[in-house]
N, C-alpha and C positions, 0 to 999 in steps of 0.2 A: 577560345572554344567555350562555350554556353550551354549549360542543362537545364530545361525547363521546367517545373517542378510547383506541384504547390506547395507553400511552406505555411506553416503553422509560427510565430517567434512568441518566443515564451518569454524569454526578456534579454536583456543586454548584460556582458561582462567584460568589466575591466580589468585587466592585467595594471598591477604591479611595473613602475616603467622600467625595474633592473631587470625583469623576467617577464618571461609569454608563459609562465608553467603558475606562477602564485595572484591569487584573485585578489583583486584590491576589492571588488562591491556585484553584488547580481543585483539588477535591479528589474523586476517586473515591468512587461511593455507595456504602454498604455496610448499606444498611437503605433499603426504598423509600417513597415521599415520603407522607407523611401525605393520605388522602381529602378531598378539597376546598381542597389544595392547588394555587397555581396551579404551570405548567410553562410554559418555552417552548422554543420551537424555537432551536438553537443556531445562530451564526453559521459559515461557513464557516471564518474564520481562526482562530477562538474553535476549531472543531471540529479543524481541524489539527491544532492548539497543544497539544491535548489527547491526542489519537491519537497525537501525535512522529513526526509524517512529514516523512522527510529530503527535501524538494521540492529542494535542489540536488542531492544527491550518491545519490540514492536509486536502486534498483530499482524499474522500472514495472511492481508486480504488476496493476493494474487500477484499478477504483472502488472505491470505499467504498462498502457497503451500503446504499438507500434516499439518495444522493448524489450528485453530481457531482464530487466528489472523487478527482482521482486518488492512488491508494495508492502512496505508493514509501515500500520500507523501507530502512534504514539496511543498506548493507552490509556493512559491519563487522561491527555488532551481530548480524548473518544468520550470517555465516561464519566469526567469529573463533574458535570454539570447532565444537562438532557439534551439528547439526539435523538433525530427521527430519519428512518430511512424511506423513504419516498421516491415512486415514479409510479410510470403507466403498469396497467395492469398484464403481468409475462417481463415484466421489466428484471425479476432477481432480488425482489427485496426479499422473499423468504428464505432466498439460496445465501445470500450476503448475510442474513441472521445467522443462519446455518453455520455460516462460515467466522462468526464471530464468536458464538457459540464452544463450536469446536476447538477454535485457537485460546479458549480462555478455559478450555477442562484441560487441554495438553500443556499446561502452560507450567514453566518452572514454577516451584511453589516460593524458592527466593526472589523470583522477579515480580510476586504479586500476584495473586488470584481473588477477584473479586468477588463478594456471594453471587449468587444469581437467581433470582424468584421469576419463574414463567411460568404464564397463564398461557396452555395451547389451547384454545377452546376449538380451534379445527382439526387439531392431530397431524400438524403438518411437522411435528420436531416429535415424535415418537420415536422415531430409526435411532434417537440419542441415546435412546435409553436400551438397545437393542446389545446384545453377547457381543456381536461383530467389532461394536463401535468400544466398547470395553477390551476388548483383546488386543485391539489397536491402541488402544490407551494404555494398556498395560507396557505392551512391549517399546512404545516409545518412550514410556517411563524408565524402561530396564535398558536399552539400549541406545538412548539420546539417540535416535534419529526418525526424522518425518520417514511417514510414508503416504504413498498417493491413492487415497481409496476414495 
């Protein structure tokens, strides 16, 4: 029996030949998988492990695509040098600022909070500076946990 499906392969994993549970190597595809070859769908930590998302120390950009996985990237590797965010216009770069933004004022003060100098000259990040966005700040502070506003 046969399901037909488009697949996406992100890359290949080798098991370990004492076990199918411990990875010897992931290695990124670079040529796509021969016709009548099988696929399967990856495991979520297996998916993790692969993508290098920092789940302790990370920025909460969102989900991972077709996922439940939350995306948090390395902020380090984010801000250590210069990044630009870029696409068409409606595309989310000022929503993704936003959202950078916000993950680096809520952020433990042991895990690193970097300064931050912004120039809005359009007024598109004003609602940061709003009671609302402070009171959510507060009580995530007091009681360690997100909430979704």
């Amino acid at each position: 029996e046969y399901a037909i499906a488009i697949v996406r392969n992100l890359g290949i994993i080798r098991f370990k030949e004492t076990s199918e549970s411990e990875i010897r190597t992931i290695k990124r595809m670079m040529y796509p998988a021969s016709p009548g070859k099988d696929v399967y769908l990856v495991d979520e930590e297996i998916l993790k492990s692969f993508i290098g998302l920092d789940q302790k120390h990370g920025l909460n950009l969102g989900k991972v695509k077709v996922s439940n996985i939350d995306a948090y990237i390395n902020m380090d590797r984010l801000l250590n040098k210069h990044f630009a965010i870029l696409s068409i216009s409606g595309g989310g770069k000022s929503y993704l600022t936003s959202v950078i933004i916000e993950e680096l004022l809520i952020r433990e003060k042991t895990s690193g909070t970097p300064a931050i100098i912004m120039i809005d000259v359009h007024g598109e990040y004003k609602y940061l500076n709003t009671t609302l966005f402070f009171f959510f700040y507060y009580f995530y502070n007091v009681f360690k946990s997100k909430f979704i506003f």
